[in-house]
N, CA, C and O atoms as a printed pandas DataFrame, in Angstrom:
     atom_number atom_name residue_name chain_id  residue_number  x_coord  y_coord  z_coord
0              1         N          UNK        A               1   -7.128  -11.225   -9.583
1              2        CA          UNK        A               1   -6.174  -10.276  -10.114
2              3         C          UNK        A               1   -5.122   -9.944   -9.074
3              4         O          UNK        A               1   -4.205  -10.705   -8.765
4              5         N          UNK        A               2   -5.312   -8.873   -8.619
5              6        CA          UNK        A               2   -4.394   -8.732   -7.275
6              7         C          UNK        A               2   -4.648   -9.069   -6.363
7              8         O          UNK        A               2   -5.459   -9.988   -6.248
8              9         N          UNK        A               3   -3.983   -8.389   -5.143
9             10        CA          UNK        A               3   -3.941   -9.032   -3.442
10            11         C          UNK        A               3   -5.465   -9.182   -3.142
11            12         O          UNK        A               3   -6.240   -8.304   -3.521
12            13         N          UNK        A               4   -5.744   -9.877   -2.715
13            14        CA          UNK        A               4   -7.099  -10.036   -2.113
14            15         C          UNK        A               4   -7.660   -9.445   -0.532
15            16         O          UNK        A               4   -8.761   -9.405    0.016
16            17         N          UNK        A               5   -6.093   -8.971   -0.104
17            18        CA          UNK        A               5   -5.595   -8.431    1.214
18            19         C          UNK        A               5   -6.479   -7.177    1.535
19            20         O          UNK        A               5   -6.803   -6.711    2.627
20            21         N          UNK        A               6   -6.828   -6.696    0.026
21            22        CA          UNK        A               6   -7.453   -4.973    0.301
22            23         C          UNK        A               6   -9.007   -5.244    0.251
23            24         O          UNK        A               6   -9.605   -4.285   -0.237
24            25         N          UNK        A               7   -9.852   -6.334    0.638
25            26        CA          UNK        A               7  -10.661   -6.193    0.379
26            27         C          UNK        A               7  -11.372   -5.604    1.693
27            28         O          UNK        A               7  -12.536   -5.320    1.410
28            29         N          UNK        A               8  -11.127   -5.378    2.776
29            30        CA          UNK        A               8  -11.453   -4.870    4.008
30            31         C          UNK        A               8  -11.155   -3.434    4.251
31            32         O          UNK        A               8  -11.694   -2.753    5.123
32            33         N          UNK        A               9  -10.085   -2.954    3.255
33            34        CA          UNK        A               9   -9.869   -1.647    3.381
34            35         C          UNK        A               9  -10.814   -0.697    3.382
35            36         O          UNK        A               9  -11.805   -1.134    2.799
36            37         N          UNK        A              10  -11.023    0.769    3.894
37            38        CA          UNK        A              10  -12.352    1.758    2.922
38            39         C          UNK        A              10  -11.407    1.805    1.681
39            40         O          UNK        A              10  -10.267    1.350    1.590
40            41         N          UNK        A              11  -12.198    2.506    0.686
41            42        CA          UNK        A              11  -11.932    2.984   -0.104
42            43         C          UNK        A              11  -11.096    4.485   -0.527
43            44         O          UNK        A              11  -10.448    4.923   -1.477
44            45         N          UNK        A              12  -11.720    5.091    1.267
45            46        CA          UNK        A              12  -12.437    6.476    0.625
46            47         C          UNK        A              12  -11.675    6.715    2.287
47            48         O          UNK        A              12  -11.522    5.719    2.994
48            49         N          UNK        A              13  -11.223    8.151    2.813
49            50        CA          UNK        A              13  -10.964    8.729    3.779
50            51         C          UNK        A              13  -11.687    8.346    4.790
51            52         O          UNK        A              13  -12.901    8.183    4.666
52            53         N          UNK        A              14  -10.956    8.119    6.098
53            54        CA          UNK        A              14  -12.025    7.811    7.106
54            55         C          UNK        A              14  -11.180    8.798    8.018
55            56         O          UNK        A              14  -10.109    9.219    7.581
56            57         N          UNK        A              15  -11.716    9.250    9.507
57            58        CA          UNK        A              15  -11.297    9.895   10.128
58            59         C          UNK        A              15  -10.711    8.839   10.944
59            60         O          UNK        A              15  -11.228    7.725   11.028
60            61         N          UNK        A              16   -9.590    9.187   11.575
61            62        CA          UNK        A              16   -8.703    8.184   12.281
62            63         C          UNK        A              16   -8.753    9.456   13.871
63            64         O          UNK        A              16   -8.922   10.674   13.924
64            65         N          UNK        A              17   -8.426    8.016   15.337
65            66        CA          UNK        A              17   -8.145    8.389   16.421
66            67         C          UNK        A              17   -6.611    8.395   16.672
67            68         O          UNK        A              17   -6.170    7.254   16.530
68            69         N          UNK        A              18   -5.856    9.106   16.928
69            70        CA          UNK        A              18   -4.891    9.295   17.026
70            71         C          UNK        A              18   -4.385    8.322   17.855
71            72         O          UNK        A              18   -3.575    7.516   17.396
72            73         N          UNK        A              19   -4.895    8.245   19.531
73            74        CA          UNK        A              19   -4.657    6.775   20.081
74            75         C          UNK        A              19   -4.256    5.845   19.449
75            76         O          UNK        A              19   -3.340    5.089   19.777
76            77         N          UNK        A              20   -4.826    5.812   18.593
77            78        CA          UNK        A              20   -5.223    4.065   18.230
78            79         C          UNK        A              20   -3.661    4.349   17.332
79            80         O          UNK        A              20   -2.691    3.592   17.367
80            81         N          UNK        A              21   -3.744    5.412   16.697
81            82        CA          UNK        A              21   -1.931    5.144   15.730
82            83         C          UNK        A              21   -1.145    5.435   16.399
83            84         O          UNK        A              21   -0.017    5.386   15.910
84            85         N          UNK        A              22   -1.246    5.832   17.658
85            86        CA          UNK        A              22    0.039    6.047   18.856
86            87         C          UNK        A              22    0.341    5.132   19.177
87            88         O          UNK        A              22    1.548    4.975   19.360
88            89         N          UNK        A              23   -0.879    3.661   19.505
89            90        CA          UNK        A              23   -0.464    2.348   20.524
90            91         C          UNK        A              23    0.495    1.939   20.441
91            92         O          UNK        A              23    1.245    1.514   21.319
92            93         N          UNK        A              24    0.610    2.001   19.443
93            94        CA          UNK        A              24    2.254    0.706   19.014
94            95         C          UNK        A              24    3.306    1.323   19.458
95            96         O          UNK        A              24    4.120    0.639   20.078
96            97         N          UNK        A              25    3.563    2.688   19.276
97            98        CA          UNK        A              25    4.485    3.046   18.765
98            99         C          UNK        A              25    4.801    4.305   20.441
99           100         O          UNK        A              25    5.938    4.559   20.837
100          101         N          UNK        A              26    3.930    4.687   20.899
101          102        CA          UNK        A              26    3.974    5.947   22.187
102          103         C          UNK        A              26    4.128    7.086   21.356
103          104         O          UNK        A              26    4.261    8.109   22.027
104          105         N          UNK        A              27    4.162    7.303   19.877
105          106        CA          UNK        A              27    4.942    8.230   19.313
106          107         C          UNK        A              27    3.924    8.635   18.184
107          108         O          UNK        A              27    3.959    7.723   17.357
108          109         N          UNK        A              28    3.074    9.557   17.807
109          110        CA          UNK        A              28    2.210    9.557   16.661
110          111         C          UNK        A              28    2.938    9.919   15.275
111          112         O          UNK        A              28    2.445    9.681   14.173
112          113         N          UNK        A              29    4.435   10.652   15.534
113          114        CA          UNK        A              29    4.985   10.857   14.599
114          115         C          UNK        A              29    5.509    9.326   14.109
115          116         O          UNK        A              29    5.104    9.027   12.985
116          117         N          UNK        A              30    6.252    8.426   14.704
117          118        CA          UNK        A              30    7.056    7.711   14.315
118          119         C          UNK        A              30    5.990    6.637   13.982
119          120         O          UNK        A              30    6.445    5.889   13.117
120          121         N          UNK        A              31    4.703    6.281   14.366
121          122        CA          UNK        A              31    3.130    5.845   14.024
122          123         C          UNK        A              31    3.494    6.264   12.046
123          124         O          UNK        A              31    3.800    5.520   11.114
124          125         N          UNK        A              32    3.298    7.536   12.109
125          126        CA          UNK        A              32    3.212    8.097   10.980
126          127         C          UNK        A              32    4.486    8.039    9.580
127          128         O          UNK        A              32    4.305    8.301    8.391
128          129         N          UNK        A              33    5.801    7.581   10.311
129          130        CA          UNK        A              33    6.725    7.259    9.580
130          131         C          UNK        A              33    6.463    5.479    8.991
131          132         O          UNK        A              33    6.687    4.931    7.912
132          133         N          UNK        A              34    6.074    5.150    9.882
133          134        CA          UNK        A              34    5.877    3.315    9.814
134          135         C          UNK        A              34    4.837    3.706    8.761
135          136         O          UNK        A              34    5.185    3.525    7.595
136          137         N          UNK        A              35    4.033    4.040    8.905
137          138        CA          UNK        A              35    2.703    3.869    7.828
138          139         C          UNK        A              35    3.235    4.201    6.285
139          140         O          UNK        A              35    3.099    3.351    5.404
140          141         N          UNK        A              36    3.778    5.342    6.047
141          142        CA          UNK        A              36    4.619    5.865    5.298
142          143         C          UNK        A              36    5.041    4.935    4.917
143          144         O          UNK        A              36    4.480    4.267    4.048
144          145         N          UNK        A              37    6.256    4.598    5.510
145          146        CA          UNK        A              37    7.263    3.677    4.726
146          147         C          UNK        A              37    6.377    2.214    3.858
147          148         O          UNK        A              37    6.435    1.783    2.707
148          149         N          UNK        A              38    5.739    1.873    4.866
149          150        CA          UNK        A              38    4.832    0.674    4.592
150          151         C          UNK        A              38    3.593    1.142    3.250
151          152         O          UNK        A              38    3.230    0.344    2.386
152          153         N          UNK        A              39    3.278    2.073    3.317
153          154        CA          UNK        A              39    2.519    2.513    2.113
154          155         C          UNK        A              39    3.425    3.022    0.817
155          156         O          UNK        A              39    2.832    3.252   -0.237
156          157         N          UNK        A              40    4.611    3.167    0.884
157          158        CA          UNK        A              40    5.755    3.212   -0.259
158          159         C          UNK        A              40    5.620    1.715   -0.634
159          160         O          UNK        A              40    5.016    1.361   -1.646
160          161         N          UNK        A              41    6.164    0.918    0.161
161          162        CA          UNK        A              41    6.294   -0.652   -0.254
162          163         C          UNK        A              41    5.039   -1.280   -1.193
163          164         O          UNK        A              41    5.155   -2.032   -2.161
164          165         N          UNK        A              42    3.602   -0.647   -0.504
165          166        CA          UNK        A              42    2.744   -1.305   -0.885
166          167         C          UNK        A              42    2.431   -0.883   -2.761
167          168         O          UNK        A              42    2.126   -1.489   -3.788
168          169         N          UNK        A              43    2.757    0.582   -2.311
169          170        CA          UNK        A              43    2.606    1.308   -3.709
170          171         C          UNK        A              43    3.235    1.065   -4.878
171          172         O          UNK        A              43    2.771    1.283   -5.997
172          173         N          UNK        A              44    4.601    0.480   -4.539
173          174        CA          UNK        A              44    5.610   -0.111   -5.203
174          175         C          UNK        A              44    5.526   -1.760   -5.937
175          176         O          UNK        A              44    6.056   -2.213   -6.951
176          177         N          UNK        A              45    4.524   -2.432   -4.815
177          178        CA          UNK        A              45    4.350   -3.953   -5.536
178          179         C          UNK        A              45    3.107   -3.954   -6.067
179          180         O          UNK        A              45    2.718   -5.056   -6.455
180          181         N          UNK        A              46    2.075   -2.667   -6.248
181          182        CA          UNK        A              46    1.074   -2.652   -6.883
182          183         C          UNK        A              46    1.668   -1.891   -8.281
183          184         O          UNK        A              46    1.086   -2.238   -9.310
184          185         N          UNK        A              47    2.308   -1.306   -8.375
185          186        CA          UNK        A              47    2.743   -0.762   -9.617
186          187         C          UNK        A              47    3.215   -2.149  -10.255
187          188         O          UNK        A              47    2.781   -2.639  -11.298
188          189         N          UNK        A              48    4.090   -2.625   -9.502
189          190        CA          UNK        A              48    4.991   -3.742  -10.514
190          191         C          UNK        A              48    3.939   -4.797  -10.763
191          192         O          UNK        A              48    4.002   -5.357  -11.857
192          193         N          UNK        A              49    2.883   -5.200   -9.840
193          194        CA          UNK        A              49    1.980   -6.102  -10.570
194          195         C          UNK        A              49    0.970   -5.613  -11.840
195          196         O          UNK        A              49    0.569   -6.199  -12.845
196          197         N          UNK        A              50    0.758   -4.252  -11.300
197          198        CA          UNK        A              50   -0.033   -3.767  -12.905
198          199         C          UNK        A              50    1.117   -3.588  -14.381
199          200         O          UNK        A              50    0.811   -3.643  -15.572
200          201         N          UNK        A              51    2.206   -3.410  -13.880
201          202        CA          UNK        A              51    3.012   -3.798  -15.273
202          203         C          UNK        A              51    3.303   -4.758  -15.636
203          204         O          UNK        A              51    3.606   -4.834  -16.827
204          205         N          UNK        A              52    3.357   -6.013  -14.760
205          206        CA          UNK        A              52    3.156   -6.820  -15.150
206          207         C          UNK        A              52    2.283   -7.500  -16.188
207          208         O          UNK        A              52    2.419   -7.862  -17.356
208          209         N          UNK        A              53    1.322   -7.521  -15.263
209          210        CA          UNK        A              53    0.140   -7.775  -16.221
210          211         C          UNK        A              53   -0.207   -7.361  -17.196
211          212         O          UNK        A              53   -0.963   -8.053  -17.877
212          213         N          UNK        A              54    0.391   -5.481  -17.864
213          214        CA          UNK        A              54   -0.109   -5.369  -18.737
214          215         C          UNK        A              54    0.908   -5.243  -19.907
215          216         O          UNK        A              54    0.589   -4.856  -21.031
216          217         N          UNK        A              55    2.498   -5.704  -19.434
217          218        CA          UNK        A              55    3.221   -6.390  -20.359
218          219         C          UNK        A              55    2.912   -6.853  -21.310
219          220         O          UNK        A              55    3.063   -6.562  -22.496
220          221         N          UNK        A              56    2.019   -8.334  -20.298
221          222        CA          UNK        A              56    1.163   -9.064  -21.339
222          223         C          UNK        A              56    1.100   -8.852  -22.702
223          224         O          UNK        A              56    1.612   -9.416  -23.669
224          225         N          UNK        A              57   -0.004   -7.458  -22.493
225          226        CA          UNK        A              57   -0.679   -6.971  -23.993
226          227         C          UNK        A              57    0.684   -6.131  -24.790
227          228         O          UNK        A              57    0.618   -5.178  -25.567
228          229         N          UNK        A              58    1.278   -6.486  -24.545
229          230        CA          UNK        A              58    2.574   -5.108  -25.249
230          231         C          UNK        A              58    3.160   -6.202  -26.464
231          232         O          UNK        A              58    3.738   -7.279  -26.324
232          233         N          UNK        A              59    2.820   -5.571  -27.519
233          234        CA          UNK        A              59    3.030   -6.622  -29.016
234          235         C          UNK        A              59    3.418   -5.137  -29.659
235          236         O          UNK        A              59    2.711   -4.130  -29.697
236          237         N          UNK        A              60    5.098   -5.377  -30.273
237          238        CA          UNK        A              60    5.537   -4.051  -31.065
238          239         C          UNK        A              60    4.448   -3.696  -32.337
239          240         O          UNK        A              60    4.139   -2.560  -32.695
240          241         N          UNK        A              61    4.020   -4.802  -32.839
241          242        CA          UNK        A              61    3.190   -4.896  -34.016
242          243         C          UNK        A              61    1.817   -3.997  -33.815
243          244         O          UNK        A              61    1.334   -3.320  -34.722
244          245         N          UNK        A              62    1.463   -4.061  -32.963
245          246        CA          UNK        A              62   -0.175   -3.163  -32.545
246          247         C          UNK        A              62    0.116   -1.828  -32.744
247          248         O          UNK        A              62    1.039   -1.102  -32.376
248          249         N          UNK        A              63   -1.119   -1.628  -33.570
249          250        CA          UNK        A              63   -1.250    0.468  -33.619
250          251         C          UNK        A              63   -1.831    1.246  -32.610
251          252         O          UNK        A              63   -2.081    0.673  -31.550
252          253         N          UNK        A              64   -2.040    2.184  -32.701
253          254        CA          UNK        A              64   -2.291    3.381  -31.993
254          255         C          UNK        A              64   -3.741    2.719  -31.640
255          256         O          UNK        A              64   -4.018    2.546  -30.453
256          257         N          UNK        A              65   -4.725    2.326  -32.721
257          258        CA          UNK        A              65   -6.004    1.988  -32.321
258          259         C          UNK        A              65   -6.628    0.905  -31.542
259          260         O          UNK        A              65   -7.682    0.923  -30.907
260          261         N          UNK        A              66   -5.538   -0.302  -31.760
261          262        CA          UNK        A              66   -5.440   -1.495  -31.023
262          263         C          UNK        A              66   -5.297   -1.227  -29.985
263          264         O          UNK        A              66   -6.183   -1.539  -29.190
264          265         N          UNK        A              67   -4.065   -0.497  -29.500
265          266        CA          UNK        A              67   -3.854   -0.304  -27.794
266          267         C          UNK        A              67   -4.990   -0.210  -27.131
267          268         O          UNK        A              67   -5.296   -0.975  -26.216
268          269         N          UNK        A              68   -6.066    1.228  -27.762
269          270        CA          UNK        A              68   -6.790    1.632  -27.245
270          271         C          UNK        A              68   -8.365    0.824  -27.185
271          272         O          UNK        A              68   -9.373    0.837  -26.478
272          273         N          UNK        A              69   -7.932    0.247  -28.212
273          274        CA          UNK        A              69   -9.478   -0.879  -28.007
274          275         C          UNK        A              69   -9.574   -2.197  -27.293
275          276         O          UNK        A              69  -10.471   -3.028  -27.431
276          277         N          UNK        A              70   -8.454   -2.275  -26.458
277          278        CA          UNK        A              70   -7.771   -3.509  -26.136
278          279         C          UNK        A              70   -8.687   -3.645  -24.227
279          280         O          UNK        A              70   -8.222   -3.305  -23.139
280          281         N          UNK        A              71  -10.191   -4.329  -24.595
281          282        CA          UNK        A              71  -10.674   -4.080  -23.340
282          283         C          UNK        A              71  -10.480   -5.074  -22.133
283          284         O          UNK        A              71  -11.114   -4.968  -21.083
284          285         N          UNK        A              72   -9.785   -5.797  -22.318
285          286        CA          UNK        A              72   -9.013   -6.745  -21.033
286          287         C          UNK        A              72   -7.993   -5.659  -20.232
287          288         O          UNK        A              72   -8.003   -5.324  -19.048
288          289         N          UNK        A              73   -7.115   -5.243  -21.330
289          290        CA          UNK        A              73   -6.348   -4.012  -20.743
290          291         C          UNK        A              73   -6.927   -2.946  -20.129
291          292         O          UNK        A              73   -6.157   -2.431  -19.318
292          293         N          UNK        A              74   -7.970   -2.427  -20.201
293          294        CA          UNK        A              74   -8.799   -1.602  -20.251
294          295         C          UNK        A              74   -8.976   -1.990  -18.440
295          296         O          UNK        A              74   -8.302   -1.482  -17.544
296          297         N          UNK        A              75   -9.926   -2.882  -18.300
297          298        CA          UNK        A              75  -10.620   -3.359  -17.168
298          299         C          UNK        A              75   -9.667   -4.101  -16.028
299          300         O          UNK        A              75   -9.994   -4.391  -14.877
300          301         N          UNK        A              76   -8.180   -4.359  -16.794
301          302        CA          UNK        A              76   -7.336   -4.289  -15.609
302          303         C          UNK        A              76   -6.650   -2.922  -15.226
303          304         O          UNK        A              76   -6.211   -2.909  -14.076
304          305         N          UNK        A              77   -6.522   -2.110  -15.743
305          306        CA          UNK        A              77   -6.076   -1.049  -15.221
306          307         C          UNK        A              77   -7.343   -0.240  -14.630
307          308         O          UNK        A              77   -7.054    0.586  -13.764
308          309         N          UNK        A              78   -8.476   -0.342  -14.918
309          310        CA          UNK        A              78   -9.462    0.126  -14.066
310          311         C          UNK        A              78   -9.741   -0.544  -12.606
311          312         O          UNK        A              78  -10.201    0.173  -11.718
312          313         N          UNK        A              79   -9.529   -1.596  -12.417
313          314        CA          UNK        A              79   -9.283   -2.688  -11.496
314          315         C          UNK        A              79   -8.364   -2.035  -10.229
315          316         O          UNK        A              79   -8.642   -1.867   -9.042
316          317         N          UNK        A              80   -7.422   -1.808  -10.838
317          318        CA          UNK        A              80   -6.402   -1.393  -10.188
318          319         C          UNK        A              80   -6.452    0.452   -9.638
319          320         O          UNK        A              80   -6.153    0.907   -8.534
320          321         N          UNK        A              81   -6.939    1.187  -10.875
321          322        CA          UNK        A              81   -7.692    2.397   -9.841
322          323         C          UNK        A              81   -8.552    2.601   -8.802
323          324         O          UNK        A              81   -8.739    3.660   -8.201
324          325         N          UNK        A              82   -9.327    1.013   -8.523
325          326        CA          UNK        A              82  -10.126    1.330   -7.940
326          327         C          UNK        A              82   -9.714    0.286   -6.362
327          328         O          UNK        A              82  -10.438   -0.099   -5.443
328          329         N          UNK        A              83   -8.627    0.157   -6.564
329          330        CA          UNK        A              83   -8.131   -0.439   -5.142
330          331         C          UNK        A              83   -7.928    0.632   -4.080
331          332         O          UNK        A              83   -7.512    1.667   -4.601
332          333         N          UNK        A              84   -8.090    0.730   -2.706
333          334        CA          UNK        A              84   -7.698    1.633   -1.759
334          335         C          UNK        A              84   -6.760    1.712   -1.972
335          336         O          UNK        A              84   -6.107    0.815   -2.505
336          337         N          UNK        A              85   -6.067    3.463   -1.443
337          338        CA          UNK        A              85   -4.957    3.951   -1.840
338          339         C          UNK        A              85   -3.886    3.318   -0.892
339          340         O          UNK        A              85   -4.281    2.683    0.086
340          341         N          UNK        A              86   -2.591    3.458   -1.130
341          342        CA          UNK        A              86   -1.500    2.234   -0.428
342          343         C          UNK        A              86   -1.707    3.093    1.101
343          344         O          UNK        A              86   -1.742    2.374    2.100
344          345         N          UNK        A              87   -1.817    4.311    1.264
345          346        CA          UNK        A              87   -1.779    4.662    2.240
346          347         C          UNK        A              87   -2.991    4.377    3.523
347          348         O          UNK        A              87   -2.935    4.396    4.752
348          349         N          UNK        A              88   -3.879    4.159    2.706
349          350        CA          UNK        A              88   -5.030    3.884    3.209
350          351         C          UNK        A              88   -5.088    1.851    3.690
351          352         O          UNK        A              88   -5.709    1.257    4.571
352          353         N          UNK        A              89   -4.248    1.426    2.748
353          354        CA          UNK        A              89   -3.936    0.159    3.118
354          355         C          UNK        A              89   -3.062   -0.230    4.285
355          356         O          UNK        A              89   -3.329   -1.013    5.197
356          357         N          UNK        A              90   -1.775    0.589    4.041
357          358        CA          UNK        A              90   -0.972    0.767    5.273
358          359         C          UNK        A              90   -1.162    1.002    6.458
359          360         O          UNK        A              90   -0.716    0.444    7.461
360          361         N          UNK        A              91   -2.101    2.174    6.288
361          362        CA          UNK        A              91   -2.931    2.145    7.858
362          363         C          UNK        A              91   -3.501    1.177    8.789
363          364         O          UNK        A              91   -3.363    1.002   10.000
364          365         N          UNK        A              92   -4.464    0.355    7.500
365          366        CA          UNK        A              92   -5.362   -0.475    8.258
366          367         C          UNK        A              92   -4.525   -2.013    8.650
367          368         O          UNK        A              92   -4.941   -3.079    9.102
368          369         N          UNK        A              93   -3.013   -1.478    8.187
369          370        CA          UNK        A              93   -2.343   -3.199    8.352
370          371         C          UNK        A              93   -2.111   -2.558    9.886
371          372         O          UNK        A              93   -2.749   -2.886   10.886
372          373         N          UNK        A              94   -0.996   -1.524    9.818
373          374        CA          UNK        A              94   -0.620   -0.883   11.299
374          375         C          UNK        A              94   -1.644   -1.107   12.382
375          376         O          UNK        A              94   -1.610   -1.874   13.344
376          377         N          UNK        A              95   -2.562   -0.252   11.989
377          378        CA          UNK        A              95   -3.934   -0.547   13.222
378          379         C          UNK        A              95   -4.364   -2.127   13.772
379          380         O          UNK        A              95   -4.670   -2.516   14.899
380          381         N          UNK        A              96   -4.253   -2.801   12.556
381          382        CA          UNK        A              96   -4.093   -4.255   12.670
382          383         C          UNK        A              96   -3.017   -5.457   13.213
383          384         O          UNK        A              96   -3.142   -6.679   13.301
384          385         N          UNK        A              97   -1.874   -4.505   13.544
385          386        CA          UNK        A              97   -0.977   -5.258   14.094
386          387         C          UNK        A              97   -0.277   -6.046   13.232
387          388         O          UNK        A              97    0.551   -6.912   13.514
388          389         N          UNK        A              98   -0.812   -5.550   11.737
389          390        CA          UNK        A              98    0.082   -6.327   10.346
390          391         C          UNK        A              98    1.186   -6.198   10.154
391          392         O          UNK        A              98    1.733   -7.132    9.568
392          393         N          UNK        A              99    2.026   -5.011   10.546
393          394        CA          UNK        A              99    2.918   -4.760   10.238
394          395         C          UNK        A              99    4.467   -5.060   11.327
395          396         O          UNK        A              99    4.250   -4.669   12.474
396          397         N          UNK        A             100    5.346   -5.427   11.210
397          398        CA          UNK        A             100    6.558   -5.875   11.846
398          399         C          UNK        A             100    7.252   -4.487   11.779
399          400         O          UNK        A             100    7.575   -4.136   10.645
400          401         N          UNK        A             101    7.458   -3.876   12.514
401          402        CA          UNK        A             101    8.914   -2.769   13.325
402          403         C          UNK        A             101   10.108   -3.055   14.358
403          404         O          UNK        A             101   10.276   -4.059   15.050
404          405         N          UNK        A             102   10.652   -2.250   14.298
405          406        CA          UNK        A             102   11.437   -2.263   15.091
406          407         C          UNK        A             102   11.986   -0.631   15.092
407          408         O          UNK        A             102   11.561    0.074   14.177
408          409         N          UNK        A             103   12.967    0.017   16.148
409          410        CA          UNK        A             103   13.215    0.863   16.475
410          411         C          UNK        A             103   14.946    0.724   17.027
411          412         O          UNK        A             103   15.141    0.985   18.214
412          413         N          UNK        A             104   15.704    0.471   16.487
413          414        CA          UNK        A             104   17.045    0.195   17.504
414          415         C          UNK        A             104   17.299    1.011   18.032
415          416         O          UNK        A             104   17.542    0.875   19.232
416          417         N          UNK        A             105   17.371    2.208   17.455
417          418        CA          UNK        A             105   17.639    3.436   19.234
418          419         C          UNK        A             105   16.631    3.424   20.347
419          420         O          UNK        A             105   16.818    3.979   21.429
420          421         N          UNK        A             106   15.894    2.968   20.120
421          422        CA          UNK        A             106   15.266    3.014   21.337
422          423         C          UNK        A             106   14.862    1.932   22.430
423          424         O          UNK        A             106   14.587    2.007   23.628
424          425         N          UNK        A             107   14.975    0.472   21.133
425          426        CA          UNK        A             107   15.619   -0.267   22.686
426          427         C          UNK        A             107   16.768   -0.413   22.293
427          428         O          UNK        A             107   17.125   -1.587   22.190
428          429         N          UNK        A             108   17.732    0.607   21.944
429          430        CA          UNK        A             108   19.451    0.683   22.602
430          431         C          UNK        A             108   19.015    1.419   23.743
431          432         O          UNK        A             108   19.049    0.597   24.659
432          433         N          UNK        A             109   18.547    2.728   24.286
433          434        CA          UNK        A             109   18.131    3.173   25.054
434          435         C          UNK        A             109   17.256    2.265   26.465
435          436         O          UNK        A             109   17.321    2.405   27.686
436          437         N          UNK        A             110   16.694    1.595   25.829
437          438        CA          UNK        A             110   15.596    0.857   26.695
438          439         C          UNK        A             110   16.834    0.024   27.599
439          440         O          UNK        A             110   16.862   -0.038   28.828
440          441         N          UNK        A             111   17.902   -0.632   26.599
441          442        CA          UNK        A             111   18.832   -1.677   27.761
442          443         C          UNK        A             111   19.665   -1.001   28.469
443          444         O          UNK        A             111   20.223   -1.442   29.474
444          445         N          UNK        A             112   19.877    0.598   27.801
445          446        CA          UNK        A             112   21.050    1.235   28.780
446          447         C          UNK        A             112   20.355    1.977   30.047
447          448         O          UNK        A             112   20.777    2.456   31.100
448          449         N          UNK        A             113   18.994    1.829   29.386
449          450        CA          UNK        A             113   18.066    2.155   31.377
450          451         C          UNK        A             113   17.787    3.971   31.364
451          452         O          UNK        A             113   17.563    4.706   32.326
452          453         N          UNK        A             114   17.951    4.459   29.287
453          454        CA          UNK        A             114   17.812    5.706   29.798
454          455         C          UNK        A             114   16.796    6.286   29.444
455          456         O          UNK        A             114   16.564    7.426   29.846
């Protein structure tokens, strides 16, 4: 069905070391903007693949009762509730070194030596 990427994720809240989301970055806030942004993205191509998919089943002709008995539809959108949350995905790419950044003010700063 979907990414196969989340299968290492938790599911469920874990307590995080702050270190460890500082490394990259010296900065726990800007740690915390990267994750962010990167958990928007992720949240965004999991939406569009579950509409995708459930396009599929979208026939103007079907009633009110069809929709609802329609258990392929059913078990992909349950599928998809039960993936770790994007934020929780985002994290574990960051911590992982998955993710590509950059910062231009700061190596503009870094070459002007300040």
């Amino acid at each position: 069905m979907a990414n196969n990427n989340y299968q290492n994720v938790p599911a469920t809240t874990i307590a995080r070391d702050f270190r460890k989301l500082e490394k990259g970055t010296d900065n726990i806030y800007e740690s915390i903007a990267i994750i962010s942004k990167r958990a928007n993205q992720i949240a965004a191509q999991m939406k569009e693949e579950l509409h995708t998919k459930l396009d599929e089943f979208n026939n103007d002709s079907d009633t009110l009762e069809e929709v609802f008995e329609n258990r392929e539809q059913i078990e992909i959108s349950m599928y998809y509730e039960r993936l770790p949350k994007p934020t929780l995905i985002a994290t574990e790419e960051f911590l992982e070194g998955k993710i590509y950044f950059r910062n231009p003010d700061k190596e503009k700063r870094l070459a002007e030596g300040v």
